[in-house]
Backbone as CSV, one residue per row, in Angstrom:
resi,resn,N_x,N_y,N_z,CA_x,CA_y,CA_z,C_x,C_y,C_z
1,UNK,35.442,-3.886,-30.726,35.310,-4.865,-29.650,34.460,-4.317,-28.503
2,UNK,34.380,-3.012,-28.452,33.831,-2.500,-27.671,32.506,-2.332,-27.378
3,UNK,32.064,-2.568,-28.875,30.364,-2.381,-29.023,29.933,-3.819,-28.822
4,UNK,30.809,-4.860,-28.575,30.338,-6.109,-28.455,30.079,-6.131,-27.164
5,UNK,31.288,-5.432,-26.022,30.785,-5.943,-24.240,29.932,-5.253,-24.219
6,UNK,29.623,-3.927,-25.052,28.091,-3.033,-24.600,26.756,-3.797,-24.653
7,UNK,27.342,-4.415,-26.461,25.599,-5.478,-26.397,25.761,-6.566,-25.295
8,UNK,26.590,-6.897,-24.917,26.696,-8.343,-24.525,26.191,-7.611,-22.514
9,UNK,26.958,-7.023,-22.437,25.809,-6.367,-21.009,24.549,-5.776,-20.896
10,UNK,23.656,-4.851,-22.374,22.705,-5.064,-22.428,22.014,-5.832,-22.547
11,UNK,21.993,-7.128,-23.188,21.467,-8.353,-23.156,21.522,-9.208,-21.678
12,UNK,22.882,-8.689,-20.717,22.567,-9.622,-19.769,21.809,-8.565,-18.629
13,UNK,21.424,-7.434,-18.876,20.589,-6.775,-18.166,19.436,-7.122,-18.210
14,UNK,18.985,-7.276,-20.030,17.690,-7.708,-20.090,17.399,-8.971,-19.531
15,UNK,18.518,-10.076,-19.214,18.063,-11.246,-18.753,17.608,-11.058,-17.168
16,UNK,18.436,-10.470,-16.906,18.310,-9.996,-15.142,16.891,-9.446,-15.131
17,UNK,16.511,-8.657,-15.998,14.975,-8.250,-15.546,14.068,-8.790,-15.899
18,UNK,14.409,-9.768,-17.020,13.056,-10.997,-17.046,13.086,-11.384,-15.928
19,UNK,14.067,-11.864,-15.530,14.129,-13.005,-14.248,13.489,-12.344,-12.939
20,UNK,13.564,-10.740,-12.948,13.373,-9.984,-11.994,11.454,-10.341,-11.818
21,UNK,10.828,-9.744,-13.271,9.534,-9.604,-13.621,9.308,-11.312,-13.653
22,UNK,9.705,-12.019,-13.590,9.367,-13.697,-13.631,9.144,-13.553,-12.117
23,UNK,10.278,-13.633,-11.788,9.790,-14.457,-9.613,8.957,-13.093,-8.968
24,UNK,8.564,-11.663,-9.937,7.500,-11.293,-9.262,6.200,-11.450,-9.608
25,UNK,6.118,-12.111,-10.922,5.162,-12.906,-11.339,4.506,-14.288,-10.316
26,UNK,5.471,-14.528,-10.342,5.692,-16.205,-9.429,5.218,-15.601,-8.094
27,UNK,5.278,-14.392,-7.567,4.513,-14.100,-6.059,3.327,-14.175,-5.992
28,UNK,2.860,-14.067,-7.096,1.194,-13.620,-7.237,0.535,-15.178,-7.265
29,UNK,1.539,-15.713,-7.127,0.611,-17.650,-7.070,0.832,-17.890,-4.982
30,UNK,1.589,-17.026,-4.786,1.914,-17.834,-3.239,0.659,-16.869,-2.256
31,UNK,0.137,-17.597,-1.283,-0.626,-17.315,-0.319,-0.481,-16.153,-0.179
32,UNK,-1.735,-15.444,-0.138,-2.188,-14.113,0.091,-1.151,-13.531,1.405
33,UNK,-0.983,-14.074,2.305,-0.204,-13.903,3.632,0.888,-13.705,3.747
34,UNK,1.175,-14.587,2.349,3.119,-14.667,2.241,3.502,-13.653,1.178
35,UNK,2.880,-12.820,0.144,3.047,-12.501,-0.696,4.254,-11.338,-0.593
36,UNK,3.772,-10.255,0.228,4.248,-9.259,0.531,5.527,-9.523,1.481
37,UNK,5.888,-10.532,1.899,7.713,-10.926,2.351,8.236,-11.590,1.423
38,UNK,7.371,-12.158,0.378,7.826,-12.811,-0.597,8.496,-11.595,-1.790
39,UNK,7.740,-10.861,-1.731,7.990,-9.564,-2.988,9.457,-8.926,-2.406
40,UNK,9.295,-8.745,-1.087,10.515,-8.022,-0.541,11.733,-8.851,-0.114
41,UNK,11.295,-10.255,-0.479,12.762,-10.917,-0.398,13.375,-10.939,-1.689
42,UNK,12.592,-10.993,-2.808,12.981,-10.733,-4.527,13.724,-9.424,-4.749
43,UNK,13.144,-8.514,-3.832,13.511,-7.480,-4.090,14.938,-6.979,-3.449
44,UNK,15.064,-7.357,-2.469,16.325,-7.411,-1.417,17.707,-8.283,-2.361
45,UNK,17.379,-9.235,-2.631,17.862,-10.627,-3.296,18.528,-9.262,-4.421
46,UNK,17.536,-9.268,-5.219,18.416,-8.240,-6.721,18.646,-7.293,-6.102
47,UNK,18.397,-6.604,-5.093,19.104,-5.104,-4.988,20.661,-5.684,-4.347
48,UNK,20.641,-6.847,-3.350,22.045,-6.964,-3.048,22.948,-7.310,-4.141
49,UNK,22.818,-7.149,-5.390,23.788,-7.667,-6.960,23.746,-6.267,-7.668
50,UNK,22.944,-5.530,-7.574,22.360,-4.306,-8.487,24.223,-3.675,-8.814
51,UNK,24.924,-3.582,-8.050,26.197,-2.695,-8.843,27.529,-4.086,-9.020
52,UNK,26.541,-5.196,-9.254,27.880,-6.298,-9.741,28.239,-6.240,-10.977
53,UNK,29.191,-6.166,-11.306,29.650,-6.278,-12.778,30.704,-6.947,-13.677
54,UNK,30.247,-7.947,-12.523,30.981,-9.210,-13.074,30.039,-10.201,-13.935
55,UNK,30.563,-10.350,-15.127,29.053,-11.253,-16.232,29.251,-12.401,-15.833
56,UNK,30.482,-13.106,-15.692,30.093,-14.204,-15.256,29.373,-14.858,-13.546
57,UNK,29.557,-14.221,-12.745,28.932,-13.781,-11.380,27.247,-13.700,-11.455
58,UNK,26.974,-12.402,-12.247,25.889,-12.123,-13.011,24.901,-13.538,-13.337
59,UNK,25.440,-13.969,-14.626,24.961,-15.019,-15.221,24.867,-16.026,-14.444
60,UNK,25.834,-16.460,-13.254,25.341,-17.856,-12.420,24.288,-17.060,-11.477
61,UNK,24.516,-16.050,-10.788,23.267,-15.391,-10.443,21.565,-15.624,-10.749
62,UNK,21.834,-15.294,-11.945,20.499,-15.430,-12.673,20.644,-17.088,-12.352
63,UNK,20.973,-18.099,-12.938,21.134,-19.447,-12.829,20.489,-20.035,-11.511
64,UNK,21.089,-19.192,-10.399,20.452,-19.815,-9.174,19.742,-19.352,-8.798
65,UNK,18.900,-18.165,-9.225,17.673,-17.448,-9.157,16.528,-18.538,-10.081
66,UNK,16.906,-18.608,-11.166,16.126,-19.468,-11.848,15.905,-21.361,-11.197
67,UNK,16.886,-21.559,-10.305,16.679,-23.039,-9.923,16.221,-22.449,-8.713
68,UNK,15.885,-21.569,-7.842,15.108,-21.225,-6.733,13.569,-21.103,-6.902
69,UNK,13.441,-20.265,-8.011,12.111,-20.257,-8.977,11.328,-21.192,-9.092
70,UNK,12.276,-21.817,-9.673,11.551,-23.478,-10.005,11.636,-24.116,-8.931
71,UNK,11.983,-24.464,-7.739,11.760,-24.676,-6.480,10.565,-24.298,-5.915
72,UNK,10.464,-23.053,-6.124,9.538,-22.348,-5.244,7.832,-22.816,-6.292
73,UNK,8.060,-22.701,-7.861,6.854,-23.487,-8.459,6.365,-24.463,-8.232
74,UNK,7.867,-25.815,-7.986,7.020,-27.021,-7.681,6.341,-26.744,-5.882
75,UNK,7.238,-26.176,-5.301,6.026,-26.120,-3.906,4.569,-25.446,-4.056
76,UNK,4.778,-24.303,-4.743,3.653,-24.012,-4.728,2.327,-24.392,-5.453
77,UNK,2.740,-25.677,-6.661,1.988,-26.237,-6.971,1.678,-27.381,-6.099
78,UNK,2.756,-27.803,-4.958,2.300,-29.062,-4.245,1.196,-28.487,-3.528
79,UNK,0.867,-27.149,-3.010,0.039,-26.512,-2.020,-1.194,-25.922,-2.846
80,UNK,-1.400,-26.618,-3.925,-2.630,-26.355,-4.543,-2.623,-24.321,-4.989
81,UNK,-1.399,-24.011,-5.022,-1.552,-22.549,-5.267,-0.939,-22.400,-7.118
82,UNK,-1.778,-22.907,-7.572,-1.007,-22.363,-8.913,-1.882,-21.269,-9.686
């Protein structure tokens, strides 16, 4: 049972760092000006979770990281930055 919560938290690590490498992907579309408070609010954002270890916590985490994301795409496609 044990080797199951191991995979099952490596897998939700790996999700955490797509999501990580996604919205710092997603900086590189926002205004040259904003970029660099933009990188360090992503970065602030996951470092305040970095020793949570709660999966389900975790997982809505990621969840509302991902509906912020997509927030932040459709604006930045309304502003002609895609």
């Amino acid at each position: 049972m044990a080797q199951f919560m191991d995979l099952r938290a490596f897998i939700l690590r790996a999700r955490v760092l797509k999501f990580y490498r996604q919205a710092l992907r997603m900086t590189r579309r926002a205004p040259e000006h904003a970029r660099d408070e933009l990188r360090k609010t992503v970065r602030v954002e996951i470092e305040k979770n970095r020793h949570c270890d709660d999966k389900a916590k975790i997982r809505f985490l990621i969840s509302e990281g991902l509906q912020r994301l997509k927030g932040l795409d459709e604006m930045l496609d309304m502003t002609g930055n895609s």
